[in-house]
N, C-alpha and C positions, 0 to 999 in steps of 0.2 A: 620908591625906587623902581626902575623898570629894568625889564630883562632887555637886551641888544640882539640881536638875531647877526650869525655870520655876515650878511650882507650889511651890513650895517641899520637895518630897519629896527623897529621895536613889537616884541612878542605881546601882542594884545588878547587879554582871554576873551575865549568865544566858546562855541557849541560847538562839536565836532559831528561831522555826519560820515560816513563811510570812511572811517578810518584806520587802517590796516594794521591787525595789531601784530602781526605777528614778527616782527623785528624786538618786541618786545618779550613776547612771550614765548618764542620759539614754536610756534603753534598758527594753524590759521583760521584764525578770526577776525572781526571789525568791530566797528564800536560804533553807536548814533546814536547822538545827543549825549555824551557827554563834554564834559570840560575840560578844555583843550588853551592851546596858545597858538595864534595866526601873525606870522610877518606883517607887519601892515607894508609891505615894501614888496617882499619876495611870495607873499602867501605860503611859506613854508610854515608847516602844521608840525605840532608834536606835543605830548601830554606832561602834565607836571607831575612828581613823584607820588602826590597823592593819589591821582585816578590810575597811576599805572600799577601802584598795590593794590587800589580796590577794582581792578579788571581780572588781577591774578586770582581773587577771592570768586569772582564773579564765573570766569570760565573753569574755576575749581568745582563751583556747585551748579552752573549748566551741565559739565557733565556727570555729575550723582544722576542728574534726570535724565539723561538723555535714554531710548529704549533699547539701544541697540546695545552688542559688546563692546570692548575697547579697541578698538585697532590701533595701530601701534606707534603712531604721534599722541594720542591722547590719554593713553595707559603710560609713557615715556612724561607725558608735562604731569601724571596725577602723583608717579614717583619722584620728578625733580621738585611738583608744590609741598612735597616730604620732605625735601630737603635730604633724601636719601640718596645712597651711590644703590648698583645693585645688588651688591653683595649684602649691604644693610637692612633692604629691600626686602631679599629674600630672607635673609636670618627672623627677619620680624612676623614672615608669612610664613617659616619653617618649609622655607622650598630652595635651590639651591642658585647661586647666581644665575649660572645657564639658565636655570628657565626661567629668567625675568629676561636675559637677556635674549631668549629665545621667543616672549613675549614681545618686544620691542623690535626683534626682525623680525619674526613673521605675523605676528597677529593673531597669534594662535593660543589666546587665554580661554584658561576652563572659564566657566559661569562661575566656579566657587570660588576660582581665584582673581576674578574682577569681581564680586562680591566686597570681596578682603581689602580691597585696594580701594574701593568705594568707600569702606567701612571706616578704613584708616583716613581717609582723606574727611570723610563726616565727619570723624572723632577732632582736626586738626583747624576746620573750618570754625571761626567767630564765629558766636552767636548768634549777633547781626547778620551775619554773611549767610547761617548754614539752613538750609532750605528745610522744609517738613521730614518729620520720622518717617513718613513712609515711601520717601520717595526712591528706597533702595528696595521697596517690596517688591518689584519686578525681573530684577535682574537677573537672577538664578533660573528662571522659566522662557525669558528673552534669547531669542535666535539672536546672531548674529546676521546685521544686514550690509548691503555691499553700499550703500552710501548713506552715512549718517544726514543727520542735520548741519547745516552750515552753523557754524559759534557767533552769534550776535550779541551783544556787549548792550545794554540799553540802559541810559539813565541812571550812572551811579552816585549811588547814596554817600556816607562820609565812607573814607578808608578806613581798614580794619586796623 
């Protein structure tokens, strides 16, 4: 059975290369080479449900590594990969809404409290998905810098 694309075309799987996730994840990244579905008609691109759960997984634990602190779209996607509001958020971290929400407007997370959020998000992350013990060993001693890494998405494996 094949999928039908709006235009009437049919959604052929292929490789995706520069592909914008962030319509998906509320976040901005891209993805290359993963598995995707192409119009053969319209060339209209878009991911099937399994790569777009294992992207969630995947930009959860790029940012455990990433060196820098959280600023405040990426500390916002590691509380909604929690599946948390931020008043849950905070109860969890023993800090009060406001200051998650006061994380998520200005950007302004201590090193202990991107720690915690790190921590939370390691403890929530598969297996499969969850990157080496020590890649939160930096965090607490890491500055914050004024322009992270861009989120690149590469090659994923089964979804979690």
């Amino acid at each position: 059975m094949s999928t039908k694309c709006d235009c009437g075309g049919t959604l052929k799987k292929t490789k995706l290369t520069g592909f914008d996730l962030a319509p998906y994840l509320g976040l901005k990244a891209r993805a290359d080479g993963v598995p995707g579905l192409r119009c053969d008609h319209c060339d209209w691109e878009t991911l099937p449900g399994e790569t777009i759960n294992a992207a969630l997984h995947a930009v959860a634990a790029l940012l455990l590594g990433q060196e820098e602190r959280l600023e405040i779209d990426r500390a916002r996607y590691l509380r909604k990969y929690l599946g948390l509001t931020q008043a849950e958020l905070g109860k969890r971290m023993s800090v009060t809404r406001k200051t998650v929400n006061q994380w998520e407007s200005t950007g302004d997370i201590s090193p202990q409290h991107d720690l915690i959020l790190r921590a939370l998000v390691y403890a929530q992350l598969a297996e499969a998905s969850r990157p080496a013990a020590g890649v939160l060993d930096h965090v607490r001693t890491a500055p914050p810098k004024a322009r992270p890494k861009p989120l690149v998405v590469e090659h994923l494996g089964r979804a979690a």
